[in-house]
PDB file of N, H, CA, C and O in Angstrom:
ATOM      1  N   UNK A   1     -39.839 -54.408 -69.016  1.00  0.00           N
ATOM      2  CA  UNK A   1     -38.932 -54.660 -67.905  1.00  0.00           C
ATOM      3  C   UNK A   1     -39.385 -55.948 -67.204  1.00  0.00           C
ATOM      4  O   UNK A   1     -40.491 -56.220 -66.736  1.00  0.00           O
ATOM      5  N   UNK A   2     -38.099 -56.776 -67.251  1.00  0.00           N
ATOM      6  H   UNK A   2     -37.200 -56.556 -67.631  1.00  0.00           H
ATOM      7  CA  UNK A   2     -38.932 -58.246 -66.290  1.00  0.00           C
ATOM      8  C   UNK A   2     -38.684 -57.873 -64.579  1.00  0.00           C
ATOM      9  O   UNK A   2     -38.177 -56.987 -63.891  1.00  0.00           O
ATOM     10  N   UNK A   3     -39.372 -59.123 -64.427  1.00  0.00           N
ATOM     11  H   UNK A   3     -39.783 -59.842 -64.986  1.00  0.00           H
ATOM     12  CA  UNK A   3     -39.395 -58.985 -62.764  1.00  0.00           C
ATOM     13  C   UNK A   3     -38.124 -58.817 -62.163  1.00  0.00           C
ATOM     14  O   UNK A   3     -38.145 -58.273 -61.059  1.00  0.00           O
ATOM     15  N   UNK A   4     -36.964 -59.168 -62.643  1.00  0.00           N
ATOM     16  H   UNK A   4     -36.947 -59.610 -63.540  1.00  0.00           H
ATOM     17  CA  UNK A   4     -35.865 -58.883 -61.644  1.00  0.00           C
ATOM     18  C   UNK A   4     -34.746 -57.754 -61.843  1.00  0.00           C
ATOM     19  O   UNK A   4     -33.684 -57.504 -61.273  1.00  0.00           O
ATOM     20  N   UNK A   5     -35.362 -57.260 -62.763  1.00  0.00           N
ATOM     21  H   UNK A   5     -36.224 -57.463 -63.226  1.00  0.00           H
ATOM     22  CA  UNK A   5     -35.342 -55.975 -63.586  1.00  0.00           C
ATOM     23  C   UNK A   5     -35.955 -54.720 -62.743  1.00  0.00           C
ATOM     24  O   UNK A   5     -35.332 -53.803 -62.208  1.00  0.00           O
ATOM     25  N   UNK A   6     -37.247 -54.934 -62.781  1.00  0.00           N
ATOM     26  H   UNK A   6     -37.752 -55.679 -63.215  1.00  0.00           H
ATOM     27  CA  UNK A   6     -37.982 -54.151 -61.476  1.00  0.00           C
ATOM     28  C   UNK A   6     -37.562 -54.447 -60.362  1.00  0.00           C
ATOM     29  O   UNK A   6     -37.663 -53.467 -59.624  1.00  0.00           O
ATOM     30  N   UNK A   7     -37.107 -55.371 -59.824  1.00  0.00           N
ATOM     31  H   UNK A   7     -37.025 -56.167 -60.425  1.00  0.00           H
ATOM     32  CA  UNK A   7     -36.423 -55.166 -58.320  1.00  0.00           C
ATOM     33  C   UNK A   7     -35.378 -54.563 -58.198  1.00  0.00           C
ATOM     34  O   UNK A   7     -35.298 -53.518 -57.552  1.00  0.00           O
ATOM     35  N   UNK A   8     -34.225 -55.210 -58.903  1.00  0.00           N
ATOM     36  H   UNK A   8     -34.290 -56.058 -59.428  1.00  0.00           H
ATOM     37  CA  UNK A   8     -33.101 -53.970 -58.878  1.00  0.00           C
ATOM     38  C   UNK A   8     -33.363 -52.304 -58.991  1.00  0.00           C
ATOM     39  O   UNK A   8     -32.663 -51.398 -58.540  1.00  0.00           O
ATOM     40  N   UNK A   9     -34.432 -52.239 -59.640  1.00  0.00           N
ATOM     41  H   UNK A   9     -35.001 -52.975 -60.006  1.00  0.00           H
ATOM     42  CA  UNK A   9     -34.874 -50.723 -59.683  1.00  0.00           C
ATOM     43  C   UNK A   9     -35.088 -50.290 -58.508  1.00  0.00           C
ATOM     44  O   UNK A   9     -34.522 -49.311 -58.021  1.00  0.00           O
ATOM     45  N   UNK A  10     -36.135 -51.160 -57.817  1.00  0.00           N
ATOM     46  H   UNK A  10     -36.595 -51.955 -58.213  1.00  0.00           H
ATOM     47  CA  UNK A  10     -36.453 -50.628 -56.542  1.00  0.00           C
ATOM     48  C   UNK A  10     -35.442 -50.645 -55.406  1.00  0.00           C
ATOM     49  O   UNK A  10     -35.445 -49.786 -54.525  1.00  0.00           O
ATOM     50  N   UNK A  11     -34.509 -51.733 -55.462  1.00  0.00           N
ATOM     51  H   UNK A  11     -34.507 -52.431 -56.178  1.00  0.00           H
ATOM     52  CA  UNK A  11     -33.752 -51.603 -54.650  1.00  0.00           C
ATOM     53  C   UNK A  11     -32.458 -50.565 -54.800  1.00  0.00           C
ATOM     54  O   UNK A  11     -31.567 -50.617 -53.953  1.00  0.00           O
ATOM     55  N   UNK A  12     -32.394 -49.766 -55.733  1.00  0.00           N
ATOM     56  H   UNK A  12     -33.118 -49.724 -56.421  1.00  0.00           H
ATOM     57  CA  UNK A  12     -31.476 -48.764 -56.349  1.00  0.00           C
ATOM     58  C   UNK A  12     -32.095 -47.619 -55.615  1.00  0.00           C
ATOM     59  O   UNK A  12     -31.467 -46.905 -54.834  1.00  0.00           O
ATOM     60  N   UNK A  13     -33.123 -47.508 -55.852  1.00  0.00           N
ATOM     61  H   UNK A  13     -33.634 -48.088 -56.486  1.00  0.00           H
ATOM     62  CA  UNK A  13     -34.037 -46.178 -55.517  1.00  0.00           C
ATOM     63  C   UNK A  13     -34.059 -46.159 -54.197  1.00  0.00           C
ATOM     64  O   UNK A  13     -34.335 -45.085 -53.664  1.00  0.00           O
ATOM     65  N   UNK A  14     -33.779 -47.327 -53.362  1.00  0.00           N
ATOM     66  H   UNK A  14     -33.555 -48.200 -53.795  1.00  0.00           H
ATOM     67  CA  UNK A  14     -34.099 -47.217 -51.541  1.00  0.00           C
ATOM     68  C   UNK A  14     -32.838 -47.387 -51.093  1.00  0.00           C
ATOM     69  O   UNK A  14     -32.720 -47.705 -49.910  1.00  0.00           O
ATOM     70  N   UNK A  15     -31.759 -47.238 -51.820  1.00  0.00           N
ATOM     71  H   UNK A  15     -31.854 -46.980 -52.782  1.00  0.00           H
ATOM     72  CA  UNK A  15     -29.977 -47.509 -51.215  1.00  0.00           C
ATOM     73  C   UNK A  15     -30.164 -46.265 -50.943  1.00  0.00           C
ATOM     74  O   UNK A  15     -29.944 -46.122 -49.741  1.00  0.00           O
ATOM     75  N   UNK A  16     -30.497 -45.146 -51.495  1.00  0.00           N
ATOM     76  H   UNK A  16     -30.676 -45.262 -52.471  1.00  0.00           H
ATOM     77  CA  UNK A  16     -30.183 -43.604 -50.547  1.00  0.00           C
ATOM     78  C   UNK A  16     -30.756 -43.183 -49.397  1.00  0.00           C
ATOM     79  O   UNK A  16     -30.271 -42.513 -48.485  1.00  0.00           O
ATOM     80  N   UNK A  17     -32.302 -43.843 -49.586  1.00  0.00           N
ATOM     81  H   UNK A  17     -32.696 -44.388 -50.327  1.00  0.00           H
ATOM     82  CA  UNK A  17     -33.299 -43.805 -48.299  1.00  0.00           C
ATOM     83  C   UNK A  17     -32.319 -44.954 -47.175  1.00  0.00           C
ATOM     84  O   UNK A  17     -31.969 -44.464 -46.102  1.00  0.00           O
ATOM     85  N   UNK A  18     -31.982 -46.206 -47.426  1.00  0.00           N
ATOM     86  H   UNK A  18     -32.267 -46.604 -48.298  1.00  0.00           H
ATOM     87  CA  UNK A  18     -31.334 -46.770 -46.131  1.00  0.00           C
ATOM     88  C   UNK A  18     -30.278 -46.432 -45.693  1.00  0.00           C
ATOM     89  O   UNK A  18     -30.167 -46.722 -44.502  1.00  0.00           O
ATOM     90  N   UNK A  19     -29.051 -45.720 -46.311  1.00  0.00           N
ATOM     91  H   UNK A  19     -29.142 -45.485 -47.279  1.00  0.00           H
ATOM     92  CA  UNK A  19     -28.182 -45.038 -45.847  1.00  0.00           C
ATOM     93  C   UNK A  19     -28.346 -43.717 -45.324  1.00  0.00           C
ATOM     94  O   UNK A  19     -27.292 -43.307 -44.839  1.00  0.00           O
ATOM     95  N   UNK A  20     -29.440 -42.781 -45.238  1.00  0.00           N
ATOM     96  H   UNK A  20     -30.297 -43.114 -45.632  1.00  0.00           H
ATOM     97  CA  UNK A  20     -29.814 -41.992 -44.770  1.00  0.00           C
ATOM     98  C   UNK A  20     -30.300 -42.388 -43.110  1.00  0.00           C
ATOM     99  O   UNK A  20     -29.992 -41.684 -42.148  1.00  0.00           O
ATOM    100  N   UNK A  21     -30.946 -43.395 -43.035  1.00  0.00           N
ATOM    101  H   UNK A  21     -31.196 -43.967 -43.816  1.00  0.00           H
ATOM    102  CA  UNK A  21     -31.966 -43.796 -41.982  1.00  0.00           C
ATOM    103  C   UNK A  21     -30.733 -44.832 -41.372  1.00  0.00           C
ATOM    104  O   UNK A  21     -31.115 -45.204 -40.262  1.00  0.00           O
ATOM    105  N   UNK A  22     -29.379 -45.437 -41.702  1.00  0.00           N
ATOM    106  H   UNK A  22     -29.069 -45.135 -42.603  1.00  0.00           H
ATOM    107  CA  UNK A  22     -28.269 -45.591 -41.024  1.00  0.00           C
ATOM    108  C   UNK A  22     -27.540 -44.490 -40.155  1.00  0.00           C
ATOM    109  O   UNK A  22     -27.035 -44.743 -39.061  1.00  0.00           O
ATOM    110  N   UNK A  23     -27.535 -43.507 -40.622  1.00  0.00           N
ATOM    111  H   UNK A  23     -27.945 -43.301 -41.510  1.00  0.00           H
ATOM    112  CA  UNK A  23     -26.720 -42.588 -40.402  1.00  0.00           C
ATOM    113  C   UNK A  23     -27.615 -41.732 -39.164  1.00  0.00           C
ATOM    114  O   UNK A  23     -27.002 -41.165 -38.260  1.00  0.00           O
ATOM    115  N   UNK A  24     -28.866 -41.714 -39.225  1.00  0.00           N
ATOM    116  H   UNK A  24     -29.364 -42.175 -39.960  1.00  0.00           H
ATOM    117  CA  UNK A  24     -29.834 -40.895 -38.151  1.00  0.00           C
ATOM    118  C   UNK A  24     -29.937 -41.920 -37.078  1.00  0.00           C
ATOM    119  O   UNK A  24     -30.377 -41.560 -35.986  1.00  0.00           O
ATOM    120  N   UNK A  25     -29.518 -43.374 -37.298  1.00  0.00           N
ATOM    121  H   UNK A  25     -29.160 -43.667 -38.185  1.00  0.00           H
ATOM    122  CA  UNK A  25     -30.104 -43.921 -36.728  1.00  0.00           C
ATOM    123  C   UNK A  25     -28.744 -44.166 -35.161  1.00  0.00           C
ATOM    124  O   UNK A  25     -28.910 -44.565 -34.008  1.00  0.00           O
ATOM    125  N   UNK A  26     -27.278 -43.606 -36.056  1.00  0.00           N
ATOM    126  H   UNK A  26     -27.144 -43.282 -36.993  1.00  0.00           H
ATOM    127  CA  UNK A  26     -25.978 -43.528 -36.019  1.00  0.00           C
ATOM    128  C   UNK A  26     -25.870 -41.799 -34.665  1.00  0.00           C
ATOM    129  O   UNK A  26     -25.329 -41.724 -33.562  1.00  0.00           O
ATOM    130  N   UNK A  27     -26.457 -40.991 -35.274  1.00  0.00           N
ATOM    131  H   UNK A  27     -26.896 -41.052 -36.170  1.00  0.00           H
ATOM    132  CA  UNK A  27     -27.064 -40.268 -34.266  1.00  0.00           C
ATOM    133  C   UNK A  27     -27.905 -40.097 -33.084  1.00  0.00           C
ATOM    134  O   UNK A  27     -27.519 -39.302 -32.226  1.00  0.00           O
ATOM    135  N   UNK A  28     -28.746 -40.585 -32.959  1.00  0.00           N
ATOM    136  H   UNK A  28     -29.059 -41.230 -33.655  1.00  0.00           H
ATOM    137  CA  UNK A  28     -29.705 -40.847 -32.391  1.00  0.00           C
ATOM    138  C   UNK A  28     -28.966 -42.172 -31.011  1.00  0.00           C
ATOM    139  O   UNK A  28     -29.279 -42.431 -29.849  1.00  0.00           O
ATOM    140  N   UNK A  29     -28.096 -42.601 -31.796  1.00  0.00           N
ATOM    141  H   UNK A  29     -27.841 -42.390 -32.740  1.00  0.00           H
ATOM    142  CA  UNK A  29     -27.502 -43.651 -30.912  1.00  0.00           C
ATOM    143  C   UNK A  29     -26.824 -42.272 -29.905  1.00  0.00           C
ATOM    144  O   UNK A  29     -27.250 -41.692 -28.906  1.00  0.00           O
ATOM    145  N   UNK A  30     -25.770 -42.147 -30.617  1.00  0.00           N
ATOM    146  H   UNK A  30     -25.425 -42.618 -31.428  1.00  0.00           H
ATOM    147  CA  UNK A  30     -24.978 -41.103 -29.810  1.00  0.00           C
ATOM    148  C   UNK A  30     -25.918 -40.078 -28.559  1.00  0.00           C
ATOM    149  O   UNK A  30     -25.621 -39.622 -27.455  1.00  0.00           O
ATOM    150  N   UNK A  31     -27.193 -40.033 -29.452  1.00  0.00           N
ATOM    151  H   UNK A  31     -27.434 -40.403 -30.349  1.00  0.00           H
ATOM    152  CA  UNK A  31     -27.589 -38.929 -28.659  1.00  0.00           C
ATOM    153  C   UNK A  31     -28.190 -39.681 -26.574  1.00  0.00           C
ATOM    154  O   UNK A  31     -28.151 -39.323 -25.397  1.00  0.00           O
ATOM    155  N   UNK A  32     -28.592 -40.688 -27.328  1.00  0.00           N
ATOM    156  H   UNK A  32     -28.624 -40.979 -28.285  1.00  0.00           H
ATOM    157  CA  UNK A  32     -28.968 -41.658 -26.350  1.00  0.00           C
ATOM    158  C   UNK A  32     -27.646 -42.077 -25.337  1.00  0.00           C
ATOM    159  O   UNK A  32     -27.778 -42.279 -24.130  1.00  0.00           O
ATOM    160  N   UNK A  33     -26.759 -42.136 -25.842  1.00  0.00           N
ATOM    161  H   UNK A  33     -26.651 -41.971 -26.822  1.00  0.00           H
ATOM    162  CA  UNK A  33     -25.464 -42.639 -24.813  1.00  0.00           C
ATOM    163  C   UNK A  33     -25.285 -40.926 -23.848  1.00  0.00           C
ATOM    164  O   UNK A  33     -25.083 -40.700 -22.655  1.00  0.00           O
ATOM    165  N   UNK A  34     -25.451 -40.125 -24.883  1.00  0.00           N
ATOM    166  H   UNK A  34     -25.615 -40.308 -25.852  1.00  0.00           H
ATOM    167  CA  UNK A  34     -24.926 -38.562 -23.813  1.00  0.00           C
ATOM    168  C   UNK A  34     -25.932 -38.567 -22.793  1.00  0.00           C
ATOM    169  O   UNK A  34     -25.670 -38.598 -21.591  1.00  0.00           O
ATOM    170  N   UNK A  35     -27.044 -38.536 -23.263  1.00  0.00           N
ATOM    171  H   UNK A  35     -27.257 -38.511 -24.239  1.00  0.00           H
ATOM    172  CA  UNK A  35     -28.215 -38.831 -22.405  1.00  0.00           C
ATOM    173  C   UNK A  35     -27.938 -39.894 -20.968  1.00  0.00           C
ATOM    174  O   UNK A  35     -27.862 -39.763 -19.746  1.00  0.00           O
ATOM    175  N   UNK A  36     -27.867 -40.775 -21.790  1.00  0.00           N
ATOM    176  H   UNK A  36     -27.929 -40.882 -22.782  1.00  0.00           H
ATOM    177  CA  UNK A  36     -27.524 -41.545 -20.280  1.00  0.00           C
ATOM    178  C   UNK A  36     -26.026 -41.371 -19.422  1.00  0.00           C
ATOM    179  O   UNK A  36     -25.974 -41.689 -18.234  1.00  0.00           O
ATOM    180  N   UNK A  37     -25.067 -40.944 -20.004  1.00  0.00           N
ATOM    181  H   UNK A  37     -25.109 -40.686 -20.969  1.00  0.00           H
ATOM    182  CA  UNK A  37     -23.952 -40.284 -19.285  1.00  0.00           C
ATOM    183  C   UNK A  37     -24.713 -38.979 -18.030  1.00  0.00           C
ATOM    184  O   UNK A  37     -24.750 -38.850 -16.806  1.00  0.00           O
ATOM    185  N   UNK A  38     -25.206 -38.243 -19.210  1.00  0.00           N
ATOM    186  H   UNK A  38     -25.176 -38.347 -20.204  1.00  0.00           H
ATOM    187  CA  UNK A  38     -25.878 -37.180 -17.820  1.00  0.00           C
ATOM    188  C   UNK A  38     -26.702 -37.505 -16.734  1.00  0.00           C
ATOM    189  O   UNK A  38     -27.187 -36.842 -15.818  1.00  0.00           O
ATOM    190  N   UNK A  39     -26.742 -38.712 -17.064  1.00  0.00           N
ATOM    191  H   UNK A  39     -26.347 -39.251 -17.809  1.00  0.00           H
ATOM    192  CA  UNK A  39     -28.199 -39.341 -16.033  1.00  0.00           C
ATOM    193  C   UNK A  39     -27.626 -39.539 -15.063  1.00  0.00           C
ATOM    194  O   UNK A  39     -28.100 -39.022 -14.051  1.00  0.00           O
ATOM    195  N   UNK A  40     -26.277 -40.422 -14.918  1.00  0.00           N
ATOM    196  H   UNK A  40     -25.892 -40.842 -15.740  1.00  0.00           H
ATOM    197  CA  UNK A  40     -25.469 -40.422 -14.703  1.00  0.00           C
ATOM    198  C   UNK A  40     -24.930 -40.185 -13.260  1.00  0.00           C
ATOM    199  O   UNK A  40     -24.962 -40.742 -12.163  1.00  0.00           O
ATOM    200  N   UNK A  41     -24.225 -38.638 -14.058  1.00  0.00           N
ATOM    201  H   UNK A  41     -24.199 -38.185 -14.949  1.00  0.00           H
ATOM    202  CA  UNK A  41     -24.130 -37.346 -13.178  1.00  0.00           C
ATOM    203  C   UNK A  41     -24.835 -36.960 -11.976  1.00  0.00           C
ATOM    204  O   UNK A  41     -24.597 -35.877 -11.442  1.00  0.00           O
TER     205      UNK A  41
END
């Protein structure tokens, strides 16, 4: 396997890990805005 051969690998293997850690990160937003709505209050 050449070198850019092995990168595409690796970068195949971490497209599920960064769309995972989008999506929490997609939460975590939300959770932070309710948060400060109640603060708010």
């Amino acid at each position: 396997m050449n070198k850019s051969q092995e990168i595409q690998s690796i970068i195949a293997q971490r497209q599920p890990l960064a769309k995972k850690l989008a999506d929490i990160e997609t939460g975590l937003s939300s959770l932070y805005a309710a948060i400060a709505r109640l603060e708010q209050d």
